[in-house]
N, C-alpha and C positions, 0 to 999 in steps of 0.2 A: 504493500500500500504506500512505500512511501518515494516511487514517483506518482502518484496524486492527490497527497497531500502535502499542505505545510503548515505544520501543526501545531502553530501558535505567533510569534512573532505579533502578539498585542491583540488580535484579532478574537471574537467573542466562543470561536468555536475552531477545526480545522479547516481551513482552507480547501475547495477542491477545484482544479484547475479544470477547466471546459473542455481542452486538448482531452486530457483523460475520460470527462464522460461522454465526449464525440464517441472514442475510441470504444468504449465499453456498454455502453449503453444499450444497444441494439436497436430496435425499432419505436423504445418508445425514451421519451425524454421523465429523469425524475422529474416528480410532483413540483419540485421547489422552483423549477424553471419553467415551470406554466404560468401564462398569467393569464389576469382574471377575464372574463367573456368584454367585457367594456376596451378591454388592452390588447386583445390579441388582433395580431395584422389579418388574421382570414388567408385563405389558401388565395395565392396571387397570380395568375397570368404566368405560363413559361417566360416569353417578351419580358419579366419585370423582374427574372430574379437573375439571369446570365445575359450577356450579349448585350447590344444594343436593341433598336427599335423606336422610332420617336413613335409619337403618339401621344394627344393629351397636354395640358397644360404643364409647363416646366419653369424652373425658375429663369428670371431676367439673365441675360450673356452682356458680358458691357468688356469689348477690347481695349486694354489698357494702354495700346501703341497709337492710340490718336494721337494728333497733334496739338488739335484744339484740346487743352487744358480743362477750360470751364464746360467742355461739352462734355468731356469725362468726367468731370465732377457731377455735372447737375446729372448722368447716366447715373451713375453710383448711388448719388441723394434720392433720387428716381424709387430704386430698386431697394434702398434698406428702409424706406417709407412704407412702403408698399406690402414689398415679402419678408424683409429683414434676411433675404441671402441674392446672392447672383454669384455666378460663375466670371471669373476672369481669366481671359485670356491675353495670349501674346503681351503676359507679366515678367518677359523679364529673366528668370528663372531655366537656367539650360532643361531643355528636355532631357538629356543624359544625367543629368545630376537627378532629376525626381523620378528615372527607369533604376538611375543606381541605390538612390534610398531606401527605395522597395523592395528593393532583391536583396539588399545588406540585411534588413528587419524580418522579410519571411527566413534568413536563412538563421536568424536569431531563433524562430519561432520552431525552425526545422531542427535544430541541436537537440541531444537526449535530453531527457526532464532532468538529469542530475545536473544537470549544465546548467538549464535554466534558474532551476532551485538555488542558485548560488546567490544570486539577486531577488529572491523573494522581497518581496516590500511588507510594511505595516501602516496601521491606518495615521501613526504618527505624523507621517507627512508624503505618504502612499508613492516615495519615490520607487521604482524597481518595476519586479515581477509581480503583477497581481493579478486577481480575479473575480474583485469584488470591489463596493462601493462606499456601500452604508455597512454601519457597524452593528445593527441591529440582530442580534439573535436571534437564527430563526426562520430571517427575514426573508420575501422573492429575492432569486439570484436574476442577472441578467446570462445568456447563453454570450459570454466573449469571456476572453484572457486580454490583458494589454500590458505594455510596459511604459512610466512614466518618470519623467525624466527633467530637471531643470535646466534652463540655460542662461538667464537673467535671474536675479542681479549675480553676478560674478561669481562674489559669493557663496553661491549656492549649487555651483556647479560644478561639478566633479566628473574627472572620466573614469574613475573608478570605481563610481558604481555603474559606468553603463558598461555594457556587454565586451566581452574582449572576443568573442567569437559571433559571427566569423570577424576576421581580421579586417576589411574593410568597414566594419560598420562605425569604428570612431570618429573616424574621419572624414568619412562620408558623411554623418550624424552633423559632424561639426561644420561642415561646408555649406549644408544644405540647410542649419539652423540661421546661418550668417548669411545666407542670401534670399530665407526668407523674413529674416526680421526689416531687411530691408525694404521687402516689399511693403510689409505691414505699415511701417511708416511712413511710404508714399501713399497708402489708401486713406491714411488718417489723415494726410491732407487735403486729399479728396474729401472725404467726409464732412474736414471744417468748411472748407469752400462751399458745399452744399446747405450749409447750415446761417453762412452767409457773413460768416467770420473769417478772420485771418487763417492764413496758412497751417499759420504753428501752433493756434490755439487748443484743439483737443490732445496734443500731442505734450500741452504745456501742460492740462489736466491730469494726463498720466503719470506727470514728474519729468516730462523733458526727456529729451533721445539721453541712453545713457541710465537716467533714473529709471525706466518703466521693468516688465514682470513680463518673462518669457520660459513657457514648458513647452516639453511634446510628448505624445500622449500615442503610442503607437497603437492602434486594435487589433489582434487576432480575432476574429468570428467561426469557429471549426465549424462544419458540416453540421447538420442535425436534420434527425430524422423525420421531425415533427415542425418545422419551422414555423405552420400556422396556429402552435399555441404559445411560440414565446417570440422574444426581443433579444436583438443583441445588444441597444444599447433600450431602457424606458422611454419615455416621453420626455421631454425637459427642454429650459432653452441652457443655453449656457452663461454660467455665473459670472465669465470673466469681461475683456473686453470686447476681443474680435476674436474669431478662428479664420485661419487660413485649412482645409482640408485639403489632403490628396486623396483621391478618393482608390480602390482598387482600381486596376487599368481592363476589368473583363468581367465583372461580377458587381451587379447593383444593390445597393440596400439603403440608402439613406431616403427618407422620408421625410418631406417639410408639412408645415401644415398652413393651408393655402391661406391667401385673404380671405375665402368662402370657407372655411373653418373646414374643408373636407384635407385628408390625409393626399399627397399627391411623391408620386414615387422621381427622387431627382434622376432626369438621363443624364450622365458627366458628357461632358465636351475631352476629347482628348487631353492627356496634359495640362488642362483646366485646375486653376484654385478654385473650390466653392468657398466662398468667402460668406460669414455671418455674424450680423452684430451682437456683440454678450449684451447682458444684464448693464454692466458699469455704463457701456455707451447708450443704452436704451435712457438711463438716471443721468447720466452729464445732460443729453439732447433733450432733457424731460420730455421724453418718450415722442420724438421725434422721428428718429431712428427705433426702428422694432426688434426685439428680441427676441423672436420666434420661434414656437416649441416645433422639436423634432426628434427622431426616434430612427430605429436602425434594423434593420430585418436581417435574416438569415436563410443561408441556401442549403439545400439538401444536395447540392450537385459539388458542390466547389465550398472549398476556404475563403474568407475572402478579407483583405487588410487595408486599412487606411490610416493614416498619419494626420494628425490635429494638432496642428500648432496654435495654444493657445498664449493670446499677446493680449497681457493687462497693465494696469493701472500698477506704481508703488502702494506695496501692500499694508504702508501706514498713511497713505496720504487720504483725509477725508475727501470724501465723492457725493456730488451733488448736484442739482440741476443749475449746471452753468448760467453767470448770472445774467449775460444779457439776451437767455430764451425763457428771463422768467420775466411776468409782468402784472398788472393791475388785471387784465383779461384770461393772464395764463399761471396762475400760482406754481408754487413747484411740485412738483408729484410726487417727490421721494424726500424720505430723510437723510439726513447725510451720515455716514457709514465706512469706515474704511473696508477698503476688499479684507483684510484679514477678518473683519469681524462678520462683514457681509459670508463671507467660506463656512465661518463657522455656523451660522446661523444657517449654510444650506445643509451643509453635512449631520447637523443636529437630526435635520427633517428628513433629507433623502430625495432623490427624485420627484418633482412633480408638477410635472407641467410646465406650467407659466405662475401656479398657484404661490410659491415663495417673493417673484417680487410684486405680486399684485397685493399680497398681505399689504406689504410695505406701504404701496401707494394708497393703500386703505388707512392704514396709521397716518400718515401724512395727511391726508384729507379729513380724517377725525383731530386733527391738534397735538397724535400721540407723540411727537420728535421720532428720534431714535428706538431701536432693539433692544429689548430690555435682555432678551437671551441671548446678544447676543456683544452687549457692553462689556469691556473691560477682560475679554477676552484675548487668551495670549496667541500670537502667530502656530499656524497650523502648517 
C-alpha cells in the first residue's frame, strides 16, 4: 500500500493518490469521488472529451500581436467583463518552450510512485506532490493529482523541492515561469487601460513588478472509468489574481460557466493561454472585471495535464476596490482583505462556486468591514 498512500505529513487522514485509484479501481470509481446529482458533469458528447470539434459557444480569442494597443486593450476589457476568461494568442511565449513544459511534467507524472512520494506536500503550505484540497475529514475528493510549486516572491522558491526527474524539468520549469510572468504583466496592463487608468496602475495594486505573488500549479487528471459522476477539478472561481492556463494539447476538460449561467465546455486554440480573472482583480475593479466559476472534467480514454500559472497580488498588501472605480453611484463591493487572509478564509471553506467572494460583497453591502474568520490570520 504504500505506493498509494502518504500517510500523514499534516493531513486529516492518508492520502491516496488518483494515479493509484485510476490504476486499481476497475470499473467503478470509490464513493468519495462521486459527486453529488446537482455537480456531476453528465455523460458528454465523444467531440467534448478528446480531439477537437468546434461547435457551440466558446470563450472570447483576443491576439495579443496587434499593433493597435488600445484595440487590445478595450479586446481584453471586452472579454473579462463579459466571461471573465479569453484565450490569447500569438502571446509571445515560444511554442517549443510550452511543447517542452509539458512533456518535462507528464514525465514527472510518469516516474515510479516512490519517486514521486519524495515530494509529497502538506496542507501547511500544499507546496509539492498532492492530491487533495481541503482538509476536511472525510470530505469529497476531486478525481486529479497535481504538483504545486512557488516562484514569487524569491523567497519562497526553491528548486529543491521541485522534481529532479526527469532532468529537464528545472529548467524548463524555470524558463517557462520567467516568460510567462512576463506575459502576465503585459495583460495587466491591458487590463488597466480597459478600466481607463494608467498603465501601471493595477500592477501598482499588486505591489509593483518585483513585489507581486507567482505559483504553478501543475494537474494530472488519470483516466476514470466513471467520468460522468465526478470532477477533476469542483466548481470555483479562482482566489488569486489572474491565471495564465496551458491547457493539454489533445484532450479537453475545462468548463466555464457562460454569461447565461449554463456550463459550456472550452475548445483550446493551439498553443493558446486561456487566461482568467481571480477573485483579487474581480475586488480591485469592484467587480468590473468577473471572476468566473469553472470546473474540470475527466476522460475515460486518455490522461490529461494542464499547467496554471497563478499570478497574484503581495500577500500582505490590503486589497480593495481601487479608489477611482468607486463613487457616490458605485460604492465598493468588497472589504479590504489581504490575499493571505483572503487564502485562509477560502481554504477554511473549501471549494464553492463563486459562493466565498459573494459572502464578502454581502458583508460589505450590510456595513460588516472585514473577515472576522479570517482576521489576524498568519501566512498560509
Amino acid at each position: 500500500m504504500t505506493s498509494c498512500f502518504n500517510g500523514g505529513a499534516g493531513w486529516p487522514e492518508p492520502v491516496v493518490r488518483v494515479q493509484a485509484v485510476s490504476d486499481t479501481c476497475g470499473d467503478t470509481i470509490p464513493e468519495r469521488y462521486m459527486k453529488s446529482l446537482s455537480e456531476r458533469p453528465g455523460l458528454l458528447p465523444a467531440s467534448d472529451g478528446v480531439g477537437g470539434g468546434a461547435g457551440g459557444p466558446n470563450i472570447p480569442v483576443v491576439d495579443l500581436s496587434m499593433l493597435d494597443v488600445d484595440a487590445t486593450s478595450r479586446a481584453v476589457a471586452a472579454a473579462c467583463r463579459e466571461w471573465g476568461f479569453f484565450q490569447a494568442v500569438n502571446h509571445g511565449v515560444r511554442p517549443e518552450l510550452l511543447r517542452g513544459a509539458r512533456a518535462a511534467w507528464r514525465g514527472f507524472f510518469r516516474q515510479p510512485a516512490e519517486v514521486r512520494e519524495r515530494y509529497a506536500n502538506s496542507p501547511a503550505t500544499y507546496e509539492g506532490y498532492g492530491s487533495r484540497l481541503g482538509t476536511a475529514k472525510g470530505g469529497p475528493l476531486d478525481w486529479g493529482d497535481y504538483y504545486f510549486l512557488h516562484l514569487l516572491p524569491p523567497s519562497l522558491k526553491s528548486h529543491e523541492k521541485w522534481p529532479s526527474l526527469p532532468s529537464s524539468l528545472r529548467g524548463t520549469t524555470e524558463e517557462y515561469g520567467e516568460e510567462v510572468l512576463q506575459l502576465c504583466r503585459r495583460v495587466m496592463r491591458l487590463l488597466s487601460g480597459g478600466l481607463g487608468l494608467e498603465a501601471g496602475r493595477l500592477q501598482a495594486a499588486f505591489g509593483g513588478e518585483g513585489g507581486e505573488g507567482a505559483c504553478l500549479r501543475v494537474n494530472f487528471y488519470p483516466r476514470c472509468p466513471q467520468p460522468e459522476l465526478t470532477l477533476g477539478v469542483a466548481g470555483h472561481s479562482d482566489p488569486g489574481g489572474m491565471t495564465m492556463l496551458l491547457v493539454d494539447d489533445h484532450v479537453k476538460g475545462l468548463q466555464v460557466r457562460s454569461p447565461g449561467g449554463e456550463w459550456i465546455i472550452v475548445d483550446p486554440v493551439p498553443d493558446a493561454f486561456i487566461v482568467n480573472v481571480g477573485d483579487q482583480i474581480q475586488v480591485l475593479s469592484n467587480a468590473a472585471y468577473k471572476s468566473v466559476e469553472h470546473r474540470v472534467t475527466v476522460s475515460a480514454a486518455e490522461d490529461r495535464l494542464s499547467m496554471a500559472f497563478f499570478y497574484n497580488p503581495r500577500s500582505d498588501l490590503p486589497i480593495a476596490p481601487m479608489a477611482e472605480l468607486v463613487g457616490p453611484d458605485l460604492p465598493a463591493l468588497y472589504p479590504e482583505m489581504t490575499f493571505d487572509e483572503y487564502r485562509v478564509f477560502i481554504r477554511q471553506r473549501g471549494l464553492a462556486g463563486k459562493a466565498q467572494l459573494e459572502s464578502l460583497q454581502t458583508k460589505a453591502a450590510a456595513g460588516g468591514g472585514g473577515c472576522s474568520a479570517a482576521a489576524g490570520s498568519s501566512t498560509s
